[in-house]
Structures are given as C-alpha cells and as structure tokens.
C-alpha positions as CSV (number, residue, x, y, z in Angstrom):
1,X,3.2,-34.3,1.4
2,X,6.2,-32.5,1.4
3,X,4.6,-29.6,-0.9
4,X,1.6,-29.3,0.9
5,X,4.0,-28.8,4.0
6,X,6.0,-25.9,1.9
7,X,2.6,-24.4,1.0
8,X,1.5,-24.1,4.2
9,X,4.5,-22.5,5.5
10,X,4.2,-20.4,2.9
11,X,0.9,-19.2,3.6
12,X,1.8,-18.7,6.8
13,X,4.5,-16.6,6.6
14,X,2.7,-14.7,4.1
15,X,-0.6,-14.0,6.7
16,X,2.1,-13.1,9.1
17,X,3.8,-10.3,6.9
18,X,0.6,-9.1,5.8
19,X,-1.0,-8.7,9.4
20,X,2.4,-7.3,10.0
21,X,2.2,-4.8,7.8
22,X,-1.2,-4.2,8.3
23,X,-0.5,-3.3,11.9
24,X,2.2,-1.0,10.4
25,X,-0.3,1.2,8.8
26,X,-2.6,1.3,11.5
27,X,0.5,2.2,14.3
28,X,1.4,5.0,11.0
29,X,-2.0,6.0,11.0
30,X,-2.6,6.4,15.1
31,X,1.2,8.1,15.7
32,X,0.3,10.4,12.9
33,X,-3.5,11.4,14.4
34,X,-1.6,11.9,17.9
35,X,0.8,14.0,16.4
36,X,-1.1,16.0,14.7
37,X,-3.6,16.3,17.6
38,X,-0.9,17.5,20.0
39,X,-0.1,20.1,17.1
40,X,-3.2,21.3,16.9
41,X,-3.4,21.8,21.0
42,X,0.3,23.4,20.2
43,X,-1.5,25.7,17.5
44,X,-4.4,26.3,19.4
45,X,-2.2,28.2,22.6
46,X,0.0,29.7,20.0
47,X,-3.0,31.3,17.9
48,X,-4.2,32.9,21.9
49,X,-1.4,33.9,22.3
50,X,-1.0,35.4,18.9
51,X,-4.7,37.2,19.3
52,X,-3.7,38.3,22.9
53,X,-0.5,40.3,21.8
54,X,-1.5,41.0,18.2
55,X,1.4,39.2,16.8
56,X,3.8,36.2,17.1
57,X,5.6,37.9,20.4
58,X,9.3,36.1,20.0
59,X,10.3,38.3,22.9
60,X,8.4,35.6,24.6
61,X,9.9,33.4,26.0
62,X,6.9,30.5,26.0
63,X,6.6,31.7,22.3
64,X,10.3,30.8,21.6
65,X,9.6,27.0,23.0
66,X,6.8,26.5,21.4
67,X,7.9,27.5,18.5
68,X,10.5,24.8,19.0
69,X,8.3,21.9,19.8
70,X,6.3,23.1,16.7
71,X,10.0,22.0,15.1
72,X,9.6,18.7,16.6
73,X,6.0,18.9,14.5
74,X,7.7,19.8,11.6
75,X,10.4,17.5,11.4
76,X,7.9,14.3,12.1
77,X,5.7,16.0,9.0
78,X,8.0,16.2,6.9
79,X,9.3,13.0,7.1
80,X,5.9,11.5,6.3
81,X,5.5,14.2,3.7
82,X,4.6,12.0,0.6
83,X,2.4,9.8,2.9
84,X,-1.1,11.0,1.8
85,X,-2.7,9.0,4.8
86,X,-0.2,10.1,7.4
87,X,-1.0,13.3,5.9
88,X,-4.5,13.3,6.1
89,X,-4.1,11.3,9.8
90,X,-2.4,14.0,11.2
91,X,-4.7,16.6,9.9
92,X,-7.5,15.3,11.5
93,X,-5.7,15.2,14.9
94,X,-5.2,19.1,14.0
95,X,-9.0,19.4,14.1
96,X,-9.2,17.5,17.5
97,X,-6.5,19.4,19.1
98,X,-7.5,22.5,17.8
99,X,-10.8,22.0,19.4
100,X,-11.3,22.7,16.0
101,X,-10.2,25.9,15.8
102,X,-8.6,24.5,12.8
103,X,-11.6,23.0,10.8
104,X,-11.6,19.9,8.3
105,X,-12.2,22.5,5.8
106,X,-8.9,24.2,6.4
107,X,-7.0,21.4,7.7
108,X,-5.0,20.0,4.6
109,X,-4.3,23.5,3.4
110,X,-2.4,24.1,7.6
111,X,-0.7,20.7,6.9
112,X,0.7,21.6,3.2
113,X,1.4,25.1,4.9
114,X,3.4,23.6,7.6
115,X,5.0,21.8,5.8
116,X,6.1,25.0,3.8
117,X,7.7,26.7,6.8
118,X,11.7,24.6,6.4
119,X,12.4,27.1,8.7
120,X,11.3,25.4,11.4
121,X,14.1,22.6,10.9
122,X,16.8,25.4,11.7
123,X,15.1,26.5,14.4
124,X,14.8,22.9,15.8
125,X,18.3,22.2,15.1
126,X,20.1,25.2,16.3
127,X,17.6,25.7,19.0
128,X,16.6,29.5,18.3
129,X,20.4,30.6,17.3
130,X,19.0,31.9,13.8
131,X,16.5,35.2,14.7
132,X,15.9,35.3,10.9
133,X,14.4,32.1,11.0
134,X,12.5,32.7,13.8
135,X,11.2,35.4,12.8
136,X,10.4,33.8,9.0
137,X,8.2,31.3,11.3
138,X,6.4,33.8,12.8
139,X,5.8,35.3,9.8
140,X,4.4,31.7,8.1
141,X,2.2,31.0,11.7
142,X,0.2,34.2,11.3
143,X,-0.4,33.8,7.7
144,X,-1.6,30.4,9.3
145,X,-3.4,31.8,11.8
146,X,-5.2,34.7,10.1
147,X,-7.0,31.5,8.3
148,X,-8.8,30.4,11.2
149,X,-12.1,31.8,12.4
C-alpha cells in the first residue's frame, strides 16, 4: 500500500512539472510573438520614417527613442538567441506588426540581422551617449530596411 501511495505521488508531481513546464513554453512562445509583434509595429514607423527622409534621420528626435526601445528589442532577442522557437515566435510577431511589411519570407533573415546589430546594447545602456553607435544602428536598420518591399 505504501508503494502504491509513493507511486502516486510520484506521478503526480511528475504531471505537475510537466504541465508546468509546458505552460513555460507556451508563456516563452506568446511573450516572444508579442515582442516581436511590437517590433515589427516599431520597424514598420521607423522604415516610414526612413522612406520619408531618405535615411535614418538621428537628428530626430522620435528616431533617437525609437531607436532606443528597439534596444529594449534587442536585449529581449538576444537573450533568447539560441531559442529556435522564441526565435521563430518572435519573427512571426514581426510579420504581424509589420502589417507585413516584413514578410515570412524575410522574417528569420531581420531576426538573425537584429540580432547582428550589438550596437544596440550600448545604445540601450548608455541611452544615446555613444553617436558612433548610433550611427552604426542606423547604418544596420537601412540595410534592414532596403530588404523590404
């Protein structure tokens, strides 16, 4: 009796950890779809602006801060950057956001090339006291850009 007892506690607790974890994956999977679509909205402003002025004005002020929230992007990519799922999760909330402006075709290839742009830590750490770095972000956003449409 007393095994049967210890079995079923152990299944138990072993259901438990595994809907747990479960739940895990799917909360990794959501946060990294509503990151990524929020980028892509991000992304989406930044690429008007960037056909509007023919370039990535930093003399702009509303440039400057969203170049800084795309920091925020960065950092929360980056920390998920060997997570293939969070990967893909959050490039499919680029598409969304995007409106897709950023397609699924191109989508993976703005992730990796995101993820590419470390400058983007500096910028988010310092807040904008580095103009080379801003300026190397601006550099990696229209090679971004000037992939879409």
């Amino acid at each position: 009796m007393k095994k049967i007892s210890i079995l079923f506690l152990f299944a138990a607790v072993l259901s438990m950890v595994s809907c747990n974890t479960m739940s895990d994956l799917a909360n990794s999977e959501s946060a990294a779809t509503a990151s990524g679509t929020s980028c892509g909205k991000l992304m989406s402003e930044m690429y008007s602006g960037y056909k509007t002025a023919g370039k990535v004005d930093l003399a702009n002020s509303n440039t400057l801060l969203n170049v800084i929230e795309m920091g925020g992007y960065y950092k929360t990519l980056k920390a998920h950057e060997n997570d293939a799922a969070y990967k893909k999760a959050f490039a499919a909330g680029l598409v969304t956001g995007s409106n897709k402006l950023i397609t699924t075709e191109n989508a993976m290839s703005t992730v990796e090339s995101i993820l590419k742009m470390n400058k983007l830590a500096e910028i988010t750490e310092q807040t904008t006291s580095t103009a080379s770095a801003a300026i190397n972000v601006a550099q990696g956003l229209a090679a971004i850009f000037n992939a879409f449409k």
